[in-house]
C-alpha positions, -999 to 999 in steps of 0.1 A, spaced: -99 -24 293 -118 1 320 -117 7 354 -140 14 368 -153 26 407 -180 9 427 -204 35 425 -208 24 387 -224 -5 373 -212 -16 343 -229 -42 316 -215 -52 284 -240 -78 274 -275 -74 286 -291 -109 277 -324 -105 292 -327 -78 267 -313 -102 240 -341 -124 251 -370 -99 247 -358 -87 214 -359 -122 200 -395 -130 217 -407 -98 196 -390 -108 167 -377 -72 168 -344 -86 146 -331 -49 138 -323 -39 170 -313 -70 183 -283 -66 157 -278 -35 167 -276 -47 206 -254 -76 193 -231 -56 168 -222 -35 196 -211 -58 221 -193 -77 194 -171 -48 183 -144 -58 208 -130 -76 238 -138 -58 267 -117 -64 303 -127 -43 334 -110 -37 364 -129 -29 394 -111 3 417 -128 -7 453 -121 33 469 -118 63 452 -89 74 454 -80 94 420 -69 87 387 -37 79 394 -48 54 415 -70 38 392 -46 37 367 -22 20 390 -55 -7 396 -43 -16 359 -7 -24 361 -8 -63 360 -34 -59 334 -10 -34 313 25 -52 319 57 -34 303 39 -15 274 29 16 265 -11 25 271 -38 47 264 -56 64 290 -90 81 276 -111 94 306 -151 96 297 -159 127 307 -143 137 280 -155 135 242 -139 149 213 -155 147 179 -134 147 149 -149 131 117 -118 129 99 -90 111 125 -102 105 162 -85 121 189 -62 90 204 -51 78 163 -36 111 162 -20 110 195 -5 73 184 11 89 154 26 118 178 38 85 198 51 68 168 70 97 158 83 107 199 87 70 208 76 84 249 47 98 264 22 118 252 -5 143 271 -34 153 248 -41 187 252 -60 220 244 -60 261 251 -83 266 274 -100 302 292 -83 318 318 -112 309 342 -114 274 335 -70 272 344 -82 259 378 -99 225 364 -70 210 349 -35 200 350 -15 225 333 12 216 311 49 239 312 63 232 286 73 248 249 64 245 214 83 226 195 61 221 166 27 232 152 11 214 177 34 197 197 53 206 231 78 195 251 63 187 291 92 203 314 67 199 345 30 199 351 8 215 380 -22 204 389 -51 225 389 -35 260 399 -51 294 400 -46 313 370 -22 341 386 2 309 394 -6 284 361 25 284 336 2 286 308 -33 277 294 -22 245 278 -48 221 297 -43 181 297 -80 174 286 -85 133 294 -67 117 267 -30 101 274 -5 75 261 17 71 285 52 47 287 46 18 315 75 36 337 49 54 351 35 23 377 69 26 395 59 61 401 24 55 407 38 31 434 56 59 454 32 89 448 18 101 479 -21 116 483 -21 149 466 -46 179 460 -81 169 474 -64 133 492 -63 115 462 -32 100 444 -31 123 413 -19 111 380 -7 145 374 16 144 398 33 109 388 37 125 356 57 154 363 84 129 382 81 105 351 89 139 330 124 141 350 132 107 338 123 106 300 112 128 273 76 138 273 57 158 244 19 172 251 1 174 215 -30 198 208 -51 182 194 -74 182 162 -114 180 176 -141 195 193 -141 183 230 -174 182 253 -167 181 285 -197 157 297 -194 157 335 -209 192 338 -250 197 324 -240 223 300 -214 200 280 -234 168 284 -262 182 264 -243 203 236 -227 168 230 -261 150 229 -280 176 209 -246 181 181 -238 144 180 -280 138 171 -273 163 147 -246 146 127 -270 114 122 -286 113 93 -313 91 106 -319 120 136 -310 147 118 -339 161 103 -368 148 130 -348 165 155 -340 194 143 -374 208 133 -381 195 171 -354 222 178 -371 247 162 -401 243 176 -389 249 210 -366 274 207 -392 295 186 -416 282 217 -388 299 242 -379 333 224 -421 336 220 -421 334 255 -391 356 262 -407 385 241 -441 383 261 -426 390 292 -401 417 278 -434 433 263 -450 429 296 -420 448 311 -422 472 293 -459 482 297 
């Protein structure tokens, strides 16, 4: 399922495109067009204002009934070859049996752009969430422990969502439904194992773009000497004006 906001338009199956790939007998990609939209069932949910996450969640409660659910905001990538982000988080769930924040250290300077987990270690990787605060300065954040877009979270939490009032910025945040839901049940917030791009700034989107062509053995090489070529294009260029500096 994803929820979206009206400012997005969303397509699953584009069969004009279909069409025009079968018309040039261009059968490779229009397996590759199929395969995709055949990998699962997709349900969307439309949020008609935006009014936060919390709110969009809450958009999803009929949909989501009594059980738990995961939450994977997509802004947020992380990378690991080996075990994706949310199957570890599901075995932290198995094990916990309640809620679960996924979660990274972050900078100092970047405290301010999340919701920050209090809490303490209980394991290697995993903490126990005694309250949350969303997006505080640095000088007033109980730690750098940063809930980076990926939750499971127990269905107790519409309830909440129901009551919550407009928070930070007028929106309902989910952040704050989840430090009253913390009062009422255990909650753990587990570090995960990945590399996380954070593709709603420039900087992230295209470190994710260039590393993830990178990984793709049918991109891999191509691209890279294409990489090359500019960057030794750039530091050329950087060098002719430091000479010319200098002169």
């Amino acid at each position: 399922m994803e929820i979206i906001s009206k400012s997005y338009l969303l397509l699953y199956r584009n069969v004009e495109l279909e069409l025009e790939l079968e018309k040039k007998a261009n059968e490779e990609l229009l397996k590759v067009v199929r395969d995709i939209t055949d990998l699962v069932d997709i349900h969307y949910i439309r949020q008609k204002e935006a009014k936060g996450l919390g709110h969009a969640i809450y958009c999803a409660k009929t949909f989501v009934g009594n059980e738990p659910f995961a939450v994977m905001l997509g802004d947020d990538v992380v990378y690991n070859e080996g075990k994706p982000c949310l199957k570890q988080m599901i075995e932290v769930y198995d094990e916990y049996k309640t809620s679960v924040l996924g979660v990274q250290t972050v900078k100092d300077e970047d405290v301010c752009k999340y919701g920050i987990v209090d809490g303490e270690r209980v394991s290697d990787r995993v903490y126990t969430v005694k309250g949350l605060v969303e997006k505080p300065a640095v000088d007033e954040a109980p730690s750098n422990v940063a809930i980076l877009g990926r939750y499971i979270i127990n269905p107790g939490i519409f309830d909440i969502l129901a009551e919550t009032k407009p928070g930070k910025g007028g929106e309902i945040q989910l952040t704050d439904a989840l430090k009253e839901l913390a009062l009422q049940e255990d909650m753990y917030a587990y570090d995960f194992v990945g590399k996380r791009y954070d593709v709603g700034n420039k900087q992230g989107f295209l470190e994710a773009t260039v590393e993830t062509a990178l990984r793709r053995e049918d991109l891999k090489d191509e691209f890279l000497e294409y990489l090359v070529r500019v960057v030794e294009k750039e530091v050329g260029a950087v060098r002719e004006v430091a000479c010319c500096h200098d002169k």
